[in-house]
N, C-alpha and C positions, 0 to 999 in steps of 0.2 A: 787403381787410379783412373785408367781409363774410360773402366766400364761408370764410375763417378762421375765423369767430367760428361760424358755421352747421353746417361742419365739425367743431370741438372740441363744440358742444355735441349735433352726434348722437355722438359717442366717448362724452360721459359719458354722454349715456342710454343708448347700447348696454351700457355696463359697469353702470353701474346696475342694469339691467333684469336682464343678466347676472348678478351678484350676487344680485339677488332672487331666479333661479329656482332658482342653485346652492343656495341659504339654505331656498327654500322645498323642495325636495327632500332633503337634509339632515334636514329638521325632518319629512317626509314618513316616512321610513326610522328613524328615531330613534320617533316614533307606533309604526308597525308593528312596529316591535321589539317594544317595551313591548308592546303587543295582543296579539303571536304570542303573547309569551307565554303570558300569562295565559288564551289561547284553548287552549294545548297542556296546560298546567296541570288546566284546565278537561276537555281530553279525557282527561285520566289519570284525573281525580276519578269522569266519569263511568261510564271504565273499573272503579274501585275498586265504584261502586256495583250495578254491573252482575252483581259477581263476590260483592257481598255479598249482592244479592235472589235469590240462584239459589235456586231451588224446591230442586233436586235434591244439595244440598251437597256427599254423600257420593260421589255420583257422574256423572262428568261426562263430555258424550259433546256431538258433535255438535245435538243437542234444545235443549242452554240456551240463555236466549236472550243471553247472551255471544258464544255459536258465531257470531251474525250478523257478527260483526268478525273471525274466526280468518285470515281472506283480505283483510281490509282494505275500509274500506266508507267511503262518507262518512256526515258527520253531519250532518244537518238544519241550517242555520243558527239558522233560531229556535227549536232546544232551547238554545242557547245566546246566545239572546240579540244575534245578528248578522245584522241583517238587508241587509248589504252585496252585492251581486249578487257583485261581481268576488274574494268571499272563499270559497275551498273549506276542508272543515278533515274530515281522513280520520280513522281510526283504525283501527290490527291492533293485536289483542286474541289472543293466542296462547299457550297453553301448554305452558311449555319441556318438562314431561315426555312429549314428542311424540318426542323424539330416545333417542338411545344416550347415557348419562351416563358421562364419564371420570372424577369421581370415585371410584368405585369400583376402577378399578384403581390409585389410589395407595394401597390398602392394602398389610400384607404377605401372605403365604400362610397366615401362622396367625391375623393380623386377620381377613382378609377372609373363608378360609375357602370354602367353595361359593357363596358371593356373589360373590366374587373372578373366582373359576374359569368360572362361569356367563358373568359378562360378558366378560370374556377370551376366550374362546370363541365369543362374541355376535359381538366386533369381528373374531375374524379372519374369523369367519364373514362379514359386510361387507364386509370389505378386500377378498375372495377375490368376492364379488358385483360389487363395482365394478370388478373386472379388475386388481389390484393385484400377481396372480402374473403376467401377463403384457404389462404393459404399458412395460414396457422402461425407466421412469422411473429415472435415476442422479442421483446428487449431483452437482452442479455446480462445488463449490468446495472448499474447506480439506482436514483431512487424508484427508478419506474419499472425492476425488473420483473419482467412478468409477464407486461401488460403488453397489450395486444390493441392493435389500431387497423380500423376498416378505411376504405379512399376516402370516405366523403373526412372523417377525424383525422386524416391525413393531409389534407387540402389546409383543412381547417389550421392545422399546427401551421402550416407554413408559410401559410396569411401571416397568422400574429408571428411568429418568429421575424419576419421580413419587416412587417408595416411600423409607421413610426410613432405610434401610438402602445399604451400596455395596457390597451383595452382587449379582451377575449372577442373572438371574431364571432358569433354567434347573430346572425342571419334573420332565427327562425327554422330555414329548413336542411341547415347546415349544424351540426352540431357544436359547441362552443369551444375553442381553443382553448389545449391545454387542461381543462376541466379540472380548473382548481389550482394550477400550479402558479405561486406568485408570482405576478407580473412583473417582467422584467428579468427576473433571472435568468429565464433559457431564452431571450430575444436578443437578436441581432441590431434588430429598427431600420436596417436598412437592406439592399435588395443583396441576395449571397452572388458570391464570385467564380466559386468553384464548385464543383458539382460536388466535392470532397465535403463541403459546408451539408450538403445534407442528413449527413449523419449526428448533426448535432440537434438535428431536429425530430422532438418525439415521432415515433413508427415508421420512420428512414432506417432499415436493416439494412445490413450491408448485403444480403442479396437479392433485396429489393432495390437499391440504388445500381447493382449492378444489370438488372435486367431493366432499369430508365434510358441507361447510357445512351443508345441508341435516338431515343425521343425525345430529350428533353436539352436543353442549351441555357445556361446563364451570358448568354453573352449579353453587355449591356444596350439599354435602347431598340429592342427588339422587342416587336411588340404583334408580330404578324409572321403568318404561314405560309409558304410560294406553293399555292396550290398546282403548280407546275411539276415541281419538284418532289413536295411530299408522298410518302408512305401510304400505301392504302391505308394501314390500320390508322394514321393521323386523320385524316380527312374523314373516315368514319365517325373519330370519335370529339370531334369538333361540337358537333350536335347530338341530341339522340332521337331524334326526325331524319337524320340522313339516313338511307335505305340503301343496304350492302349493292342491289343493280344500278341507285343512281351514283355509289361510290367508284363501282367496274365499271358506266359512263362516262363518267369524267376522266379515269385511267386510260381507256381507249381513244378518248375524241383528241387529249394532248401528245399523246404519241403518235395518231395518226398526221397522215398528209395536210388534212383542216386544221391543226392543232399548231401551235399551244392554244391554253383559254386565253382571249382578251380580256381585257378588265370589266370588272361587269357582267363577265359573261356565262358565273356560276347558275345566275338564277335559269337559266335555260336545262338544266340538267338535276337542279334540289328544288319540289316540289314543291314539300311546306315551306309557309311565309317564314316561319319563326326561324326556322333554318335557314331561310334565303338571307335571313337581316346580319343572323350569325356568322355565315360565310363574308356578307360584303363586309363584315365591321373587324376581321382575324384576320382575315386572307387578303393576299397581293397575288402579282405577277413578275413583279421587279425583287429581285438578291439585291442586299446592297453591304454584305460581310460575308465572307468567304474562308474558311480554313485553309490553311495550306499545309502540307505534312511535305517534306522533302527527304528522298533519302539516297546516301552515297555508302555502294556496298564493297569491299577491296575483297571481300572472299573472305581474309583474315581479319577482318576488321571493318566496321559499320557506324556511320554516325547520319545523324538523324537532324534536320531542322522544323520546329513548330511556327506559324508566322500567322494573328491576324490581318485581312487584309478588309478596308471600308471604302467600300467605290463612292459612298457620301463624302467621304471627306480628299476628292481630287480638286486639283490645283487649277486653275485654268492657263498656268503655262505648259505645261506637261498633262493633265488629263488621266496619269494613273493614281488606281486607290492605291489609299493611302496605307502605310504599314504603321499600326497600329501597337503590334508587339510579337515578336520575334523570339525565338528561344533556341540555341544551340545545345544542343546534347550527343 
């Protein structure tokens, strides 16, 4: 009876005890929720102010002191008030006019215009840099398994896919969208949202979309490259008159002491004219949308904030961009 009674009473302390820790962990993780929060919150805020004290407004280059975060940095605990050893809290600060914008070619040919054509041109230029004329890439499924698309029939799909018309995009020196597939059924009409919508577009593989990720941005209204900011391989492939020395020109003179470029002030570094028209008509100097990625690490646990932010759409009581759309994970 004893060794019974000794027995049942360590089971309820073990479940007891058990209970408690499940309880006090629970209520541990339910804390940190709430804190990531408001810590990720916190890192957007001070992303907004970052992007509101810029000296240099008009134009923005590597120099501000934003740029400290374009790579991802951490943040001090006690600017924010956390003085917990085991708590890390990151921030990238980026902006999206870094990439090749596909807005643009969801216009039509008489929208768009040499804006149109410029970037159309820009992307197959790309396509053709990544190896996309020779890299053997076919569709894998439904009616068009098989088949195989070079840049320039790539460009071409994703005109007609976007524009709002079900006319086949065929140029002349561009080959015709879609080649045969009736109109309207694989178009969108309107410009895509997610870079994941690529896929739904003829000769978009999934690891050809995966080696874009880097260069390209649907973000909306974006329509121009911060030639500040951008990628060698961007700015090469803008034209095909820029020349790889006056591309390492322009890398050099914006990083140096004289640098960044003022507006305008491509033509002093790209030769030919046709090139010179290309860059003024793509290319800025001014960011005016910005990523922000947030993140708060506990060691056992990590959560993460996504936030657009639009320095266009500030207030004139307050002066920061605006947050456009935000996402907790």
């Amino acid at each position: 009876m004893v060794v019974f009674i000794v027995a049942l009473a360590s089971i309820l302390v073990v479940n007891l005890a058990y209970s408690s820790y499940i309880a006090g962990v629970i209520n541990l993780s339910a804390e940190r929720s709430v804190q990531a929060e408001y810590l990720l919150k916190s890192a957007v805020s001070l992303a907004q102010v970052l992007i509101k004290n810029d000296q240099t407004p008009d134009i923005d280059s590597f120099k501000d002191d934003w740029a400290f975060f374009i790579n991802g940095s951490q943040i001090p605990g006690a600017l924010l008030s956390i003085n917990q050893p085991n708590v890390m809290i990151s921030l990238e600060l980026r902006p999206e006019d870094t990439k090749f914008p596909i807005a643009p070619l969801a216009q039509t040919t008489a929208a768009g215009g040499q804006t149109l054509v410029l970037w159309r041109d820009a992307f197959a230029n790309l396509f053709e840099t990544l190896g996309f004329d020779s890299d053997g890439e076919q569709i894998v499924s439904g009616p068009l398994q098989g088949k195989f698309y070079n840049s320039k029939q790539m460009v071409a799909n994703l005109i007609d896919y976007m524009d709002p018309d079900d006319k086949p995009y065929n140029p002349g020196n561009f080959p015709a969208g879609y080649e045969g597939i009736t109109p309207g059924v694989r178009s969108l009409n309107k410009p895509i949202t997610t870079v994941s919508q690529l896929s739904n577009v003829p000769g978009f593989t999934a690891a050809r979309i995966q080696m874009l990720l880097p260069f390209i941005t649907t973000t909306a209204n974006l329509s121009k490259l911060n030639i500040n900011l951008a990628p060698p391989l961007l700015i090469k492939n803008l034209h095909q008159k820029i020349e790889d020395q006056e591309v390492t020109n322009i890398v050099s003179f914006r990083d140096s002491e004289n640098g960044p470029l003022q507006a305008g002030q491509i033509k002093n570094f790209v030769s030919d004219s046709d090139a010179q028209q290309a860059c003024d008509l793509v290319t800025s100097v001014r960011s005016n949308v910005f990523q922000v990625t947030a993140k708060v690490n506990y060691l056992t646990s990590v959560f993460f904030l996504k936030a657009t932010l639009r320095r266009a759409g500030t207030t004139a009581a307050s002066g920061m961009p605006e947050v456009v759309a935000l996402e907790l994970y």
